[in-house]
C-alpha positions in Angstrom: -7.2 0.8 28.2 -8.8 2.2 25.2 -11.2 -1.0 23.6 -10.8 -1.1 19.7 -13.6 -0.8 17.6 -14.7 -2.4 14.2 -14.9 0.4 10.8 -15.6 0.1 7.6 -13.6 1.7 4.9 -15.7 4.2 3.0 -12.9 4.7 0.3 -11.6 3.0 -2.6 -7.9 2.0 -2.3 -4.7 2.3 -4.7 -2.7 -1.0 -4.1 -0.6 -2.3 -6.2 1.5 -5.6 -6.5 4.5 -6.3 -5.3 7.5 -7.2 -7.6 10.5 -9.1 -8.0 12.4 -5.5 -8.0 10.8 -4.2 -5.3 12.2 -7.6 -3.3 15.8 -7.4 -5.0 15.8 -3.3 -4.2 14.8 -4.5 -0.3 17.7 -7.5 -0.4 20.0 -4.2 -1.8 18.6 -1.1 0.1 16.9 -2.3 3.4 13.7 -0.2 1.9 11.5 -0.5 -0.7 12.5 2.7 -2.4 9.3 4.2 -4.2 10.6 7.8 -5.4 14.6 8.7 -5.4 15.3 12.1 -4.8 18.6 14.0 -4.2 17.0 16.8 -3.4 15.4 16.1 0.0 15.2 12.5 1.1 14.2 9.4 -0.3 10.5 7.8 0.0 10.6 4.2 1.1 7.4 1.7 1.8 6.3 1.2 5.3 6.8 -2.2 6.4 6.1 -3.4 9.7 8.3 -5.2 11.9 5.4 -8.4 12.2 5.6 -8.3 8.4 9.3 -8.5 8.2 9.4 -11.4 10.6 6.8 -13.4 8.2 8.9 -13.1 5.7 7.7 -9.8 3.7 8.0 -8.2 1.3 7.4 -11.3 -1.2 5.4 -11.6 -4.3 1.6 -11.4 -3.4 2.2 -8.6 -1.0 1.0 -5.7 -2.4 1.8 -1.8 -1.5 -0.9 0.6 -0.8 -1.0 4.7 -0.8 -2.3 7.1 0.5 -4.5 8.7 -2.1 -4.4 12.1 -0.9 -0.6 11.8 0.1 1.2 9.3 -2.4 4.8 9.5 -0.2 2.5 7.6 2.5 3.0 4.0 1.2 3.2 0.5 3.2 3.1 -2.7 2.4 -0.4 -4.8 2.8 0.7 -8.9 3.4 -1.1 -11.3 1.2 -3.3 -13.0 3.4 -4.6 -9.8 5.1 -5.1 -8.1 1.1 -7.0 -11.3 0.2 -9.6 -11.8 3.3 -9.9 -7.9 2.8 -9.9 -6.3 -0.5 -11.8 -7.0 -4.0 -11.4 -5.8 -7.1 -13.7 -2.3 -8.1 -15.6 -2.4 -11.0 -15.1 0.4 -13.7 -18.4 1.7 -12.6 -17.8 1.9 -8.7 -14.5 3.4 -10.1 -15.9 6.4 -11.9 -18.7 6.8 -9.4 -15.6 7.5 -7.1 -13.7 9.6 -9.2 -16.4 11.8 -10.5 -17.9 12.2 -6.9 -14.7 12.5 -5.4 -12.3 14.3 -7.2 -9.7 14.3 -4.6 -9.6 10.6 -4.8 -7.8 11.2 -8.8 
């Protein structure tokens, strides 16, 4: 069996809250629906089974994406967003954009 191994992220991420109609659209739907479309099929938030059974999604959750792919999107629970993630500042913000333009 293959050992896992500890990474930094080297990225800024796009996450952004959970909300009361994301949870009412899940009670509804079954999915967090992020983009309709009738044209080809709808988009819906990753969520994994571990998350489900602790009670997710809920308010303090928050959904992340894919910056280079928005349609990639999954929820992040709480506790693992809070021991995990900080705020950027404007500056680390524009440093990213500006030297990363794919990141936009």
């Amino acid at each position: 069996m293959i050992k896992f191994k500890k990474y930094r992220r080297s990225q800024i991420a796009e996450l952004r809250p959970v909300t009361q109609d994301d949870i009412d659209m899940f009670i509804e739907y079954g999915d967090i629906i992020h983009r309709f479309n009738t044209q080809e099929p709808n988009r819906v938030v990753s969520i994994s089974q571990a998350d489900l059974e602790n009670g997710s999604p809920k308010i303090g959750d928050m959904i992340a994406r894919n910056p280079k792919s928005h349609d990639d999107q999954w929820l992040v629970a709480k506790k693992y967003f809070d021991d995990n993630f900080e705020p950027v500042s404007s500056k680390e913000y524009y440093n990213e954009t500006y030297t990363n333009p794919d990141q936009v």
